[in-house]
C-alpha positions in Angstrom: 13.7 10.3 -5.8 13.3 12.4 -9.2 11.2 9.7 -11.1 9.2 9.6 -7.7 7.6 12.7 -8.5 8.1 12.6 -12.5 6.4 9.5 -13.1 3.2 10.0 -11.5 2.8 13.9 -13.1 3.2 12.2 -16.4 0.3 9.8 -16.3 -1.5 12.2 -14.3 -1.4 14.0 -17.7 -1.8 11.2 -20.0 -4.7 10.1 -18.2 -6.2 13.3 -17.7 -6.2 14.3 -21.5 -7.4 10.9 -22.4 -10.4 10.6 -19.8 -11.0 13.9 -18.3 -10.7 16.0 -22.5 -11.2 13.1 -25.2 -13.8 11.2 -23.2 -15.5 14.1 -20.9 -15.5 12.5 -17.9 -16.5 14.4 -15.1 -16.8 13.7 -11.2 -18.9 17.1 -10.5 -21.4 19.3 -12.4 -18.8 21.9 -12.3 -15.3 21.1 -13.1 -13.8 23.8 -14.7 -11.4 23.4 -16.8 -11.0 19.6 -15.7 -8.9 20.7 -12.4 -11.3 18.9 -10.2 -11.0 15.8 -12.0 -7.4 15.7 -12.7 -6.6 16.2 -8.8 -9.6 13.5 -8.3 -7.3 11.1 -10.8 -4.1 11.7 -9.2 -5.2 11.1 -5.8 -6.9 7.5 -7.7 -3.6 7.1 -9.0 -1.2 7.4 -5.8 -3.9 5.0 -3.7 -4.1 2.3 -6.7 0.0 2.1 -7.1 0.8 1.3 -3.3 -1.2 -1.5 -4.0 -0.1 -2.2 -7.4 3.7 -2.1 -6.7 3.1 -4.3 -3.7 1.3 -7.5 -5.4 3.4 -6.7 -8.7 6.3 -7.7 -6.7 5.2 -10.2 -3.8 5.4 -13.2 -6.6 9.1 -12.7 -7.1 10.3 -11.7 -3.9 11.1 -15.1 -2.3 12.4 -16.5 -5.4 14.6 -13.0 -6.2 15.8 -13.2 -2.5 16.9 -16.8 -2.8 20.1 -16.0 -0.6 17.5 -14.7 2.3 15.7 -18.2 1.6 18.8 -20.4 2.4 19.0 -18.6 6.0 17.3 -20.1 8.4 17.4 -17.2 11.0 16.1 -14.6 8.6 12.5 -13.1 8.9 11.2 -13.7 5.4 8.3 -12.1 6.7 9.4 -8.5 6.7 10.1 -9.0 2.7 6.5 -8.0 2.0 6.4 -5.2 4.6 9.4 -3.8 3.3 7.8 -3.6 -0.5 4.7 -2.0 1.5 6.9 0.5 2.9 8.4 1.4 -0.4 5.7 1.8 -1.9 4.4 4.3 0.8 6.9 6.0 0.8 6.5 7.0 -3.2 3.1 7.2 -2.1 4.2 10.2 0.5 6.5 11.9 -2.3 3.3 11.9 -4.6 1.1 13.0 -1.9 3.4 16.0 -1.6 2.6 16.9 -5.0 -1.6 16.7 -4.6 -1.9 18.2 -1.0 -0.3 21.5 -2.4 -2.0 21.4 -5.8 -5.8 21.2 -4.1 -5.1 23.8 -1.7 -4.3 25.9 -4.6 -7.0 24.8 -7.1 -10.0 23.9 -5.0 -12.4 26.3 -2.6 -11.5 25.6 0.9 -9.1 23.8 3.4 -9.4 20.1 3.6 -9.2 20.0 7.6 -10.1 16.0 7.2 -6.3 15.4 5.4 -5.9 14.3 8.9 -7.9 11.1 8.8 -5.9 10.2 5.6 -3.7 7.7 7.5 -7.4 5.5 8.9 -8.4 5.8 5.1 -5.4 4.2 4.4 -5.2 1.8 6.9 -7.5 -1.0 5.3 -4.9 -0.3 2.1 -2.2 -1.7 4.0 -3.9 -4.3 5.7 -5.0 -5.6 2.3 -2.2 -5.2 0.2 0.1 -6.7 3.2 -2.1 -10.0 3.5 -2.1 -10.3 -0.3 1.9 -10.2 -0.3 2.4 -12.9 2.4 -0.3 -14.8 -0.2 1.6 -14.2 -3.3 5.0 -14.4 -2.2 4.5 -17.8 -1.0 2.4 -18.5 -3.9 4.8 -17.8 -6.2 7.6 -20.0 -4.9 5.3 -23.2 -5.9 3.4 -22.3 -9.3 5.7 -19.8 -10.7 2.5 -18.9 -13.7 1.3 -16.5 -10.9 3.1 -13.6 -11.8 1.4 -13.4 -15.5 -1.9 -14.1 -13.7 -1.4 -11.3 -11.1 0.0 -9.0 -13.7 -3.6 -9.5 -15.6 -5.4 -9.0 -12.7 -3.7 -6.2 -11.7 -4.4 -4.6 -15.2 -8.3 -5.5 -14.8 -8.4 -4.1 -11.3 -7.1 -0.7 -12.9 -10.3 -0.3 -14.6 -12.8 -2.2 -12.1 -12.2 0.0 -9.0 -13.1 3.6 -10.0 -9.5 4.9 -10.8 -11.1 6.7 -13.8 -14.9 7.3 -13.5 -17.1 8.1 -10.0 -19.2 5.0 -9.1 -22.3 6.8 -9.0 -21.9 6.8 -12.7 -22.0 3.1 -13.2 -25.7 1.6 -13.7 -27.3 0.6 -10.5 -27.5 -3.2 -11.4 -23.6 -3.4 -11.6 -23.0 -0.8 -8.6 -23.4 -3.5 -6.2 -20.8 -5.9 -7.8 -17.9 -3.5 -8.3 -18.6 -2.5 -4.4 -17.8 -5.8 -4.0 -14.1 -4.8 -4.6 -12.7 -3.4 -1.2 -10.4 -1.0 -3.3 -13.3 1.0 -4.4 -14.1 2.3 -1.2 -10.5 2.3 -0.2 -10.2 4.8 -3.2 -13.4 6.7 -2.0 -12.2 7.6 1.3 -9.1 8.8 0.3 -10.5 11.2 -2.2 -13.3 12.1 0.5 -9.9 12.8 2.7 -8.1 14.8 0.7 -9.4 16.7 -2.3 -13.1 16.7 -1.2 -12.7 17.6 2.3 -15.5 15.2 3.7 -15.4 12.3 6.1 -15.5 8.8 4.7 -18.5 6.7 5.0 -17.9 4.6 8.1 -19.9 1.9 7.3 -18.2 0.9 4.4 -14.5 1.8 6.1 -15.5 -0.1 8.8 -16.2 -3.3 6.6 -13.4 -2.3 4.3 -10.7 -2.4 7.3 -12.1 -5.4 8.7 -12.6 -7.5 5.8 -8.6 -6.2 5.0 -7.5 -7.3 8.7 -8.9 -10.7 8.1 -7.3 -10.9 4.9 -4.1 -9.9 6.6 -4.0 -12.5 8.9 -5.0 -15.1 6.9 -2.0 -14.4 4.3 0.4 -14.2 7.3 -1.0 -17.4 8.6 -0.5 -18.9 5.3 3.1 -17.7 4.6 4.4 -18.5 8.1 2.7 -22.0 7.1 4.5 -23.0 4.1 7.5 -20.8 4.8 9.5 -24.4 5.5 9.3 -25.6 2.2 10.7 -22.5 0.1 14.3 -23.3 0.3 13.9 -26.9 -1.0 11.7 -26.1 -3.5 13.8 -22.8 -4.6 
């Protein structure tokens, strides 16, 4: 529970001195002293690791679980959903850390930290139907751990962790809004540290592009669920 809460402050202030005092970045005109940008980070941060620690593990959980595997009456299923609820849990812990910090740094009450759990929703969605995908994945081409590991890393730096989007030249705004986690990202920070709704529009094609993705990973695991054991 300790490194819950120790390991986020300390890249919250690695990334903060790299980004927010050696490179300047900003996400409003004024940002004194950088506090607006560092809670802006670490709100980045907690969203991008649910979905980091989920599809960092889903390649190795059927092959780590090989005992679970061999029983035929066990729900593999809920492997993935367990990982999820790990990682939201940390999430929580880390979230208890922010809430506190913006009420004491920033002007106003952010009323709409209610509607944190709908901009979260299309989180779980995603990272759930990526971790039926991978976990079955990884029983057959065991590579896809390295792959995911490099795409993970690319990811941390393609969906707006660091920088505001509006800062990124118009010709390559529309591909990186391609990436649902942007605008997974957005809404939580319009949620909690800026105190504004999300944009429906794009949560609304956010969560439902997620769902689909959801239930096409589920379909997939439950489909090739019957081989793990004999190729394990």
């Amino acid at each position: 529970m300790t490194w819950s809460f120790v390991t986020p402050l300390v890249m919250l202030g690695v990334y903060t001195f790299v980004f927010g005092i050696v490179f300047g970045a900003r996400w409003g005109a004024s940002d004194a002293g950088g506090v607006h940008f560092a809670l802006t980070l670490f709100c980045g941060l907690i969203v991008y690791r649910v979905f980091s620690d989920c599809i960092s593990q889903a390649p190795r959980l059927m092959v780590g679980h090989r005992n679970y595997v061999k029983k035929v009456i066990f729900p593999l299923e809920i492997l993935p959903v367990a990982a999820l609820g790990s990682a939201l849990i940390n999430a929580a812990m880390s979230f208890c850390i922010l809430v506190p910090l913006v009420l004491a740094f920033l002007p106003g009450w952010p009323v709409t930290i209610i509607f944190l759990p709908l901009a979260l929703l299309p989180l779980c969605c995603l990272s759930l139907g990526l971790s039926w995908f991978l976990s079955s994945l990884g029983v057959f081409v065991r590579d896809v751990t390295d792959i995911v590991a490099v795409l993970l890393q690319a990811l941390f730096f393609m969906s707006g962790v660091f920088f505001p989007i509006s800062r990124v030249p118009e010709k390559w705004q529309i591909i990186m809004k391609l990436n649902p986690l942007v605008h997974i990202l957005e809404a939580a920070r319009s949620t909690v540290v800026w105190g504004t709704l999300p944009d429906l529009r794009w949560w609304l094609a956010t969560t439902l592009l997620s769902f689909l993705v959801m239930q096409l990973g589920y379909a997939w695991f439950m489909k090739t669920r019957r081989a793990f054991a004999d190729v394990i």
